[in-house]
C-alpha positions as CSV (number, residue, x, y, z in Angstrom):
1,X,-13.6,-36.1,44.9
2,X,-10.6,-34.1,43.9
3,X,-10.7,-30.6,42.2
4,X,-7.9,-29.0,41.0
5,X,-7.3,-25.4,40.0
6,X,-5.3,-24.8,36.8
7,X,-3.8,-21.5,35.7
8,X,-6.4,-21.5,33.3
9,X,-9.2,-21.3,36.1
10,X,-10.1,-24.8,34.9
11,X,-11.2,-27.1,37.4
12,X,-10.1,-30.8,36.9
13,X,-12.7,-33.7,38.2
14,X,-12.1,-37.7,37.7
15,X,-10.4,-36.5,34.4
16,X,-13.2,-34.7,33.2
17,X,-13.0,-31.2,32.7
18,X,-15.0,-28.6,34.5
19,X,-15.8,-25.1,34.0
20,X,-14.5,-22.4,31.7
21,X,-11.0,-21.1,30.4
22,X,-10.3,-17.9,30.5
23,X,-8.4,-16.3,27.5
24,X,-6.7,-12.9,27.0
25,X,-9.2,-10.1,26.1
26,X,-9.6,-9.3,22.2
27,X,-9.9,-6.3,20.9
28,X,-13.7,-6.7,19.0
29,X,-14.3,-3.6,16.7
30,X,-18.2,-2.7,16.3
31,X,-19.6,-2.7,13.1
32,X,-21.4,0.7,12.3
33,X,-24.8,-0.4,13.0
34,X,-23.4,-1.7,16.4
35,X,-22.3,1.7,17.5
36,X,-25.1,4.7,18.7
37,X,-25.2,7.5,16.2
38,X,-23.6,10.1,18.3
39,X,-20.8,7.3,18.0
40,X,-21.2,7.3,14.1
41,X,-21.3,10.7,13.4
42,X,-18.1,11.4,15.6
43,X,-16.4,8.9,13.5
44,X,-17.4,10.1,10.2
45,X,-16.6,13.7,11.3
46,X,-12.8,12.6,12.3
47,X,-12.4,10.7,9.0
48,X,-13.4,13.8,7.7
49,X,-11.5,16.1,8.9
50,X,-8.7,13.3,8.2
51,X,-9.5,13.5,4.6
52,X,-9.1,17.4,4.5
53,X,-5.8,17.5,6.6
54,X,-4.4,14.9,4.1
55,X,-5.7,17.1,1.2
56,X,-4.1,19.9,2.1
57,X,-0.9,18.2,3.1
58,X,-0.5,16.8,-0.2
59,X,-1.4,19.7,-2.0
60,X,1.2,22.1,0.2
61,X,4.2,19.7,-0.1
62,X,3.9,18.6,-3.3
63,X,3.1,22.2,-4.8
64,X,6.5,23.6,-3.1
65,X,8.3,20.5,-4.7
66,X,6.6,20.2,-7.9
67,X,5.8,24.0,-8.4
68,X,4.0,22.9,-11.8
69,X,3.3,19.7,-14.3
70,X,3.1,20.7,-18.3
71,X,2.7,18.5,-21.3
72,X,6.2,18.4,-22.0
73,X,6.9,17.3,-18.5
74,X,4.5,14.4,-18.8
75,X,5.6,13.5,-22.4
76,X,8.8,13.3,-21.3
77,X,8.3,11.1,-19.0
78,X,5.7,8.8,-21.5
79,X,8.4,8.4,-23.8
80,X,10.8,7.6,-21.1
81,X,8.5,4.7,-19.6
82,X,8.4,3.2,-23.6
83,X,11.9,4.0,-23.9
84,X,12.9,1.7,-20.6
85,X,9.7,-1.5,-21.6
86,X,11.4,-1.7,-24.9
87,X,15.0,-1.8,-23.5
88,X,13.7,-4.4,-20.9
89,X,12.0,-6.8,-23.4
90,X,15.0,-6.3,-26.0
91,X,17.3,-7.4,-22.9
92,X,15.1,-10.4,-22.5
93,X,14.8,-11.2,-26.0
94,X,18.7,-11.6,-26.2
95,X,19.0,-13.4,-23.3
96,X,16.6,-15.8,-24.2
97,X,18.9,-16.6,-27.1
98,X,20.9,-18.9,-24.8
99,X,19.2,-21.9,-22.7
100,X,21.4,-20.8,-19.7
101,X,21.7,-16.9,-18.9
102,X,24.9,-16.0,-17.0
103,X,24.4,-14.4,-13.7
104,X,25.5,-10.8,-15.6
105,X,22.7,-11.6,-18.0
106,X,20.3,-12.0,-15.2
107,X,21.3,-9.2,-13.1
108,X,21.0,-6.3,-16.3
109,X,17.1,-8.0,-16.9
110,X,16.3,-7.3,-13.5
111,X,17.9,-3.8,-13.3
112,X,15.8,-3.0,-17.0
113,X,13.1,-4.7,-15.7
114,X,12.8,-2.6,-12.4
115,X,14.0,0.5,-14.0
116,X,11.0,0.4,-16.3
117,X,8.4,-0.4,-13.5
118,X,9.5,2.2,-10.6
119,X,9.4,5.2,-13.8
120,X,5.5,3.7,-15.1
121,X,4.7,3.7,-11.2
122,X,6.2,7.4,-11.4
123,X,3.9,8.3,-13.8
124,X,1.5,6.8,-12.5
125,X,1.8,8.7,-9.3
126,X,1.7,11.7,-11.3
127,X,-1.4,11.6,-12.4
128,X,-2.7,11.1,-9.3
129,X,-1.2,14.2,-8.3
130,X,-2.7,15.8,-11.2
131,X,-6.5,14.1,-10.8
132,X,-6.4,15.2,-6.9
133,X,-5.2,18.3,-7.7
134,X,-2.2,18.3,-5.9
135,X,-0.1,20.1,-8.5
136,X,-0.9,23.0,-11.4
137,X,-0.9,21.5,-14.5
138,X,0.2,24.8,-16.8
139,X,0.3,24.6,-21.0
């Protein structure tokens, strides 16, 4: 009878495998009713605390960048965003003239295309700073 040690702390005998194999630890994260409630509590006092710091990070950089947001501001930027969809799906309707766009063709579709999205994102965005209060919104 023959037993072999592998690397793997498995032990080999007449080609049957014996024992266990040892893996790497893994991380296991506990699920909140796993943890005590001195445990929980910590936790929900650091995200927290998180919450506020993020807050008032938000608030104090985008108020020094963005002083204040008015309706004209927001308008602006509203008629912007249907100003850049309609030159986007105009630019598509062309090309779609042709069977086979050029790579030009192509190329200005994607720029209108993108154009349009990043400034509806912007506004989006916006109002998000408005909502959280992260800006003054002034008249």
């Amino acid at each position: 009878m023959v037993i072999r040690r592998m690397p793997e702390e498995v032990a080999m005998l007449g080609g049957k495998i014996i024992g266990s194999l040892k893996k790497d630890k893994v991380d296991r994260l506990l699920a909140p009713e796993e943890m005590d409630s001195a445990a929980r509590h910590r936790v929900m006092r650091f995200k927290e605390a998180m919450d506020g710091a993020i807050l008032e990070a938000n608030r104090d950089v985008c108020r020094r960048q963005i002083p204040a947001v008015n309706r004209q501001d927001l308008l602006r930027m509203v008629v912007r965003v249907a100003e850049l969809r309609a030159d986007y799906i105009e630019c598509g309707l062309h090309i779609s003239e042709q069977r086979h766009p050029t790579v030009a063709q192509i190329e200005e579709l994607e720029l209108r295309r993108r154009a349009f999205e990043e400034l509806k994102a912007a506004y989006g965005a916006t109002e998000r700073l408005i909502e959280r209060g992260y800006v003054t919104v002034t008249e």
